[in-house]
RODO-2510 file (C-alpha; in nm, 4 decimals, decimal comma):
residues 266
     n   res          X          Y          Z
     1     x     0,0000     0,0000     0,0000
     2     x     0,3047     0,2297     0,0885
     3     x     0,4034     0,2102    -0,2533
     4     x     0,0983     0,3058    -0,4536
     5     x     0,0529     0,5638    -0,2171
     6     x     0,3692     0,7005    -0,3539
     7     x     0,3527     0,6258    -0,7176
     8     x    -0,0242     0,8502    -0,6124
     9     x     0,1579     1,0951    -0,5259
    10     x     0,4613     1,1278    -0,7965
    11     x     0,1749     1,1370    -1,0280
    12     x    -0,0688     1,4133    -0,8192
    13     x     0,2952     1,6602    -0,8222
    14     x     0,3040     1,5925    -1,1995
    15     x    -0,0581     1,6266    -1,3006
    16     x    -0,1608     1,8488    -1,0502
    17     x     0,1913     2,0999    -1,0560
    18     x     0,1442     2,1170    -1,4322
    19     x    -0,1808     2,2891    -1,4162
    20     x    -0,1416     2,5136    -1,0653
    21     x     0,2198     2,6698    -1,2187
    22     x     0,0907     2,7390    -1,5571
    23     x     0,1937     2,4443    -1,7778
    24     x     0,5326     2,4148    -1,6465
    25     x     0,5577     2,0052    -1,7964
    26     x     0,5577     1,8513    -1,4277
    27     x     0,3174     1,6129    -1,6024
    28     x     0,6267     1,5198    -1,8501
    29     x     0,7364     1,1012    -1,8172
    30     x     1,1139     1,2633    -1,7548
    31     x     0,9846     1,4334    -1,4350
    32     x     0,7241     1,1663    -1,2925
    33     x     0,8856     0,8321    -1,3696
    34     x     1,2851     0,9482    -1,1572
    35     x     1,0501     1,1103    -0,9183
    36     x     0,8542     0,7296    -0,8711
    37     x     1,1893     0,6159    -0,9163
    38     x     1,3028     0,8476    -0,6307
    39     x     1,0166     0,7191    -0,3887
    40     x     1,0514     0,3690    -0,4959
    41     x     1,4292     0,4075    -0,4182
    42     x     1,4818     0,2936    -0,7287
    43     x     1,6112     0,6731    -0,9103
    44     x     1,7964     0,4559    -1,1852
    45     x     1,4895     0,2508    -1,3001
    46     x     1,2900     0,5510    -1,3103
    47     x     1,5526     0,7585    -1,5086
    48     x     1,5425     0,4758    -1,7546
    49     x     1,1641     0,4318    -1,7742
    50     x     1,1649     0,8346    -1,8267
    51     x     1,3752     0,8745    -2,1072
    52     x     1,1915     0,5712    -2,2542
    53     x     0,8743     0,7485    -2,2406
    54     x     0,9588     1,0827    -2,3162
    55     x     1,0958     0,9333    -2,6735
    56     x     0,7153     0,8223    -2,6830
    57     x     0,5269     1,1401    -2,5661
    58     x     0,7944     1,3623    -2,7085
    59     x     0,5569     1,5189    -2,9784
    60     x     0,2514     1,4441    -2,8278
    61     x     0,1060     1,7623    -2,6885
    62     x    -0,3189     1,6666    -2,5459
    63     x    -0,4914     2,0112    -2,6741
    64     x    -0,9018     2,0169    -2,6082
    65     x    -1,0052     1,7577    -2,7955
    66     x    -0,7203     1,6331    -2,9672
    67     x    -0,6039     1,4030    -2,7261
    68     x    -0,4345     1,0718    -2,6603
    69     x    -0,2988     0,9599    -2,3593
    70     x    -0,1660     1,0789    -2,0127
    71     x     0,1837     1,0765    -1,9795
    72     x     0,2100     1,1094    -1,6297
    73     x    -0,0058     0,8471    -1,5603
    74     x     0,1766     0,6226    -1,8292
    75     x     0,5124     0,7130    -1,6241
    76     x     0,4176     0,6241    -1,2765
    77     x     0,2369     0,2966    -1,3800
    78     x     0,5507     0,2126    -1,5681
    79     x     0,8188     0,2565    -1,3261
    80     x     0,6298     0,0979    -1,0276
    81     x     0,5306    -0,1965    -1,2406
    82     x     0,9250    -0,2428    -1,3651
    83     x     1,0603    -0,2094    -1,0046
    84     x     0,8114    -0,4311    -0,8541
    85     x     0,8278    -0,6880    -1,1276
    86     x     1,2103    -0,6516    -1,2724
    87     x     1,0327    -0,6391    -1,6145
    88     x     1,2221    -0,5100    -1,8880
    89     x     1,0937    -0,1870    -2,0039
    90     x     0,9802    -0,2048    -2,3502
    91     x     0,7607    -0,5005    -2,2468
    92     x     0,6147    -0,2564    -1,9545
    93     x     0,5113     0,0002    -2,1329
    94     x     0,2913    -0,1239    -2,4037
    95     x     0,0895    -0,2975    -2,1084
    96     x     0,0689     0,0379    -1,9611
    97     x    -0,0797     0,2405    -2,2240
    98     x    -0,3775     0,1843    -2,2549
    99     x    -0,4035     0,2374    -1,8716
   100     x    -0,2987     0,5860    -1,9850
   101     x    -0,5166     0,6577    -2,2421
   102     x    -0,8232     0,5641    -2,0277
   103     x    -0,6575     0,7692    -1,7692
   104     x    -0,6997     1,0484    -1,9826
   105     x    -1,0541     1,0274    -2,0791
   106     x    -1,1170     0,9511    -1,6790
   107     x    -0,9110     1,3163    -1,6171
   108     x    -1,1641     1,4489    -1,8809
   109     x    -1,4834     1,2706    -1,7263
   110     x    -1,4102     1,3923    -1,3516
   111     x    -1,3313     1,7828    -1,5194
   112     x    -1,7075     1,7355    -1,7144
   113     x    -1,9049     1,5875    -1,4271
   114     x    -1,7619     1,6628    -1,1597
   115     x    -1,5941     2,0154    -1,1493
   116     x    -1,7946     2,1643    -1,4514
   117     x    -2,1340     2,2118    -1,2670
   118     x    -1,9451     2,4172    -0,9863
   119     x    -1,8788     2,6997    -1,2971
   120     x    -2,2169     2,8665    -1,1774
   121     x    -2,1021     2,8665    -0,8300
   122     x    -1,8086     3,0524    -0,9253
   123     x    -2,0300     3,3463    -1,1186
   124     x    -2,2491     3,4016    -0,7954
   125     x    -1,9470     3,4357    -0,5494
   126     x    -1,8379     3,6657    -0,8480
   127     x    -2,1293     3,8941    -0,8656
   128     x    -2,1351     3,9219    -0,4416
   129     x    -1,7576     4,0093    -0,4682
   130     x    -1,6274     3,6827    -0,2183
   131     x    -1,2872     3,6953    -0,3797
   132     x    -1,1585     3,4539    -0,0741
   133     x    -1,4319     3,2320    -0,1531
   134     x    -1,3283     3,1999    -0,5317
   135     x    -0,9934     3,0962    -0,4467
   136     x    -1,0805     2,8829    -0,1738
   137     x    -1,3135     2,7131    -0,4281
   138     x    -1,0807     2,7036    -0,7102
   139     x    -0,7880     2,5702    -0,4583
   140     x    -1,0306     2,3197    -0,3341
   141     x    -1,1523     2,1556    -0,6601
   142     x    -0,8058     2,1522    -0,8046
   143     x    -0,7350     1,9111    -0,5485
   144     x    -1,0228     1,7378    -0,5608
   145     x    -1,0044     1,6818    -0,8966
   146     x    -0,6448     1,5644    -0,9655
   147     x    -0,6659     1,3820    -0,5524
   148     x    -0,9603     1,1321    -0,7466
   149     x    -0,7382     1,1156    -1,0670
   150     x    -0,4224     0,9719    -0,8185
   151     x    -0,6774     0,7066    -0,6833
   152     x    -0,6451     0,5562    -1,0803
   153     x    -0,2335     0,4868    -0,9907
   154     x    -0,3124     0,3932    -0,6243
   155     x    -0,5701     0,1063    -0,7004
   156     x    -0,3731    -0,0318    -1,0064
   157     x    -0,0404    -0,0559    -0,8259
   158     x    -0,2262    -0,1645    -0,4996
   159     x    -0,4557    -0,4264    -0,6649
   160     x    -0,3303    -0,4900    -0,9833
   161     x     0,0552    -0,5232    -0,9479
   162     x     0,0074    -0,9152    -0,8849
   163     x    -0,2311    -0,9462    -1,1108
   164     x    -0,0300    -0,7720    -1,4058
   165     x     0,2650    -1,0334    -1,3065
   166     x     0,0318    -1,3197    -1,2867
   167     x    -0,0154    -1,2339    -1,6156
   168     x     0,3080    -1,1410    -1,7456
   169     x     0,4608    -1,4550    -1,6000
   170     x     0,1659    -1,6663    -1,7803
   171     x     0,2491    -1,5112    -2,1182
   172     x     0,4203    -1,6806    -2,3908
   173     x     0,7316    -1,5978    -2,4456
   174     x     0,7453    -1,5298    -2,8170
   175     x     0,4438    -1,2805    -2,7665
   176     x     0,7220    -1,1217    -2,4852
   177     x     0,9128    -1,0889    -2,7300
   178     x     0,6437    -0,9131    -2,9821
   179     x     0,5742    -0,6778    -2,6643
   180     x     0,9171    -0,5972    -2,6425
   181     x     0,9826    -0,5153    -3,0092
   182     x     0,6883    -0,3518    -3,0003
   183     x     0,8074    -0,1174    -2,7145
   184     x     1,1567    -0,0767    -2,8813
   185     x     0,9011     0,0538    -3,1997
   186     x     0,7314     0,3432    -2,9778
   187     x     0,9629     0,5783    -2,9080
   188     x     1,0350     0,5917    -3,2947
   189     x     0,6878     0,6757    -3,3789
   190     x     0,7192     0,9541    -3,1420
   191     x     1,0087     1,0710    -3,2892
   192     x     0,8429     1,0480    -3,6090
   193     x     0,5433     1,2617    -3,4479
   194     x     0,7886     1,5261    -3,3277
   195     x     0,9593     1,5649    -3,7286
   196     x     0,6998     1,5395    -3,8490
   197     x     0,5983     1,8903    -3,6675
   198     x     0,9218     2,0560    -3,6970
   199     x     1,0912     1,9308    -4,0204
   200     x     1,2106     2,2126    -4,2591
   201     x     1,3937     2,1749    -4,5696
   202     x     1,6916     2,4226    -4,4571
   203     x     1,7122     2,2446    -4,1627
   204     x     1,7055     1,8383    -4,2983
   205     x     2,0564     1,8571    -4,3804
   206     x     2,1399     1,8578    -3,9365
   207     x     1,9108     1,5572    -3,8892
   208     x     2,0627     1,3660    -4,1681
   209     x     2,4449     1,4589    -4,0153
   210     x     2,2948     1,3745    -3,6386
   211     x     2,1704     1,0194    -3,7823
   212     x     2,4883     0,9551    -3,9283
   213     x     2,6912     1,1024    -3,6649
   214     x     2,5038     0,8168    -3,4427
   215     x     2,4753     0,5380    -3,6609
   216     x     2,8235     0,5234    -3,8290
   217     x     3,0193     0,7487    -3,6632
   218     x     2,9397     0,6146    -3,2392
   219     x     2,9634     0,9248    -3,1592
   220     x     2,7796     0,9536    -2,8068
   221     x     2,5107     1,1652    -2,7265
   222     x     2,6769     1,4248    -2,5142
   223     x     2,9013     1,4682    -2,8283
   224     x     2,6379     1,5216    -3,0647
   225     x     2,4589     1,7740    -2,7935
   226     x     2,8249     1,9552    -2,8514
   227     x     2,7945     2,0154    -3,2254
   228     x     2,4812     2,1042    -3,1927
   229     x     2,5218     2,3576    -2,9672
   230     x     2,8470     2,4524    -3,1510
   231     x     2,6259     2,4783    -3,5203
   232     x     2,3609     2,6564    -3,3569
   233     x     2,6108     2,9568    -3,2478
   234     x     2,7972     2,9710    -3,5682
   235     x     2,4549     2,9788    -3,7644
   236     x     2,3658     3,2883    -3,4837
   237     x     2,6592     3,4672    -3,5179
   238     x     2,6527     3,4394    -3,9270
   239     x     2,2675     3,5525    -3,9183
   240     x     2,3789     3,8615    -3,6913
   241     x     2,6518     3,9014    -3,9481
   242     x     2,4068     3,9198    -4,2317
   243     x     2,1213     4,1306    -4,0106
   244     x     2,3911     4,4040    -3,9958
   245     x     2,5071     4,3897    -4,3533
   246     x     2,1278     4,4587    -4,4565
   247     x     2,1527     4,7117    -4,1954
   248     x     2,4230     4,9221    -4,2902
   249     x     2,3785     5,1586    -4,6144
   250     x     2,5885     5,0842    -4,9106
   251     x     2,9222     5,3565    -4,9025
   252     x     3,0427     5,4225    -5,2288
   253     x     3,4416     5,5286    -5,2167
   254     x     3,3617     5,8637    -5,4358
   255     x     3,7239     5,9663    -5,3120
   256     x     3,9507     5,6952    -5,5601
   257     x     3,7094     5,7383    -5,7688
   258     x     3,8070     6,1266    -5,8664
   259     x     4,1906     6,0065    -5,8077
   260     x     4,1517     5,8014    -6,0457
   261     x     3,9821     6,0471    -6,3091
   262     x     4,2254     6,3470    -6,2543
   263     x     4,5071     6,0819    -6,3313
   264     x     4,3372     5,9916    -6,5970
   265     x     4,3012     6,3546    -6,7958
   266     x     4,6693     6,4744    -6,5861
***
């Protein structure tokens, strides 16, 4: 129980700290699945299980009704279940999907039917000028309404962590192994997703030298994070270059040209 209440509350901060601050990206599998990790006392699992997912949810962004699935749900399912069970992580995570993508239409249910019909409330208190009553309110069912959503990570770790092994134990081992390519396959459809939003023309040429810089080259990550940053300043200083070229007016040398005329007719 102690550990579902935890993986409750890494996923409460993320869920419920994304929305308070402003969209600050608490919700983000990087930041929920080390902090699980972190309250599992497991920070190395969760790291792993975070990067993982973050390839996955990269360029997925849930906006009104264009959604898919909850990442931070997705996260703390994920890392619990792979600490608890030793399971290797790209089996985990397709399991735990769809988990997060009825997560998400749960999150959506509870803001519909549960803290929509309190809108009204908010225009009385409004119109009688109770301005410590509106934020009480508002303070109140933002915790009530991401405190049910934890209760989704608290029952399925509490009550379904043996069953999920039961069944992963009981599973064939050749549709393991389907799971596990099939988890491998994820984070580069999410890559995909994310190109597919930001790819430019003028810009292809860097992804094509990062892919080969990977593939053929080895060259480690930190090292491509290097050139990159050290292509992105020499591209900024050679734009700056160019803004204050267009700047500047044209000078014509009027001077060598008269020399040149009086020599000319001396």
């Amino acid at each position: 129980m102690l550990n579902a209440f935890f993986v409750a509350v890494a996923v409460f901060v993320g869920v419920a700290g994304h929305e308070l601050f402003g969209m600050v990206m608490l919700s983000r599998p990087i930041v929920v699945a080390p902090l699980t990790g972190l309250l599992l006392g497991d920070v190395q699992t969760g790291l792993l299980v975070g990067a993982s997912l973050e390839s996955i949810f990269m360029g997925v962004v849930n906006v009104g009704i264009s959604s898919t699935a909850e990442p931070a749900l997705a996260a703390g399912l994920a890392t619990a279940f792979t600490i608890q069970m030793g399971g290797n992580v790209g089996t985990i995570i397709p399991i735990v999907f769809p988990l997060a993508v009825l997560g998400l239409q749960f999150m959506n249910f509870i803001f519909s039917f549960v803290i929509g019909p309190f809108a009204p409330k908010f225009e009385q208190l409004a119109l009688e000028g109770k301005d410590k009553s509106i934020t009480a309110l508002h303070f109140g069912l933002w915790a009530l309404h991401y405190g049910l959503y934890a209760l989704i990570p608290f029952f399925a770790v509490w009550l379904g962590s043996d069953v999920v092994q039961t069944i992963l134990q009981s599973i064939p081992k050749v549709i393991m192994n389907g799971l596990t390519v099939a988890g491998n396959m994820l984070p580069a459809v999410g890559m995909a997703m994310l190109l597919q939003m930001l790819w430019d023309k003028k810009i292809g040429i860097y992804f094509i030298f990062g892919f080969v810089a990977v593939a053929y080259l080895k060259l480690p990550l930190i090292a491509i994070a290097v050139l990159g940053v050290v292509i992105a300043f020499v591209t900024a200083q050679r734009d700056m270059q160019l803004k204050d070229m267009m700047a500047k007016p044209a000078v014509v040398n009027t001077t060598a040209n008269d020399s040149e005329e009086e020599d000319f007719f001396a």
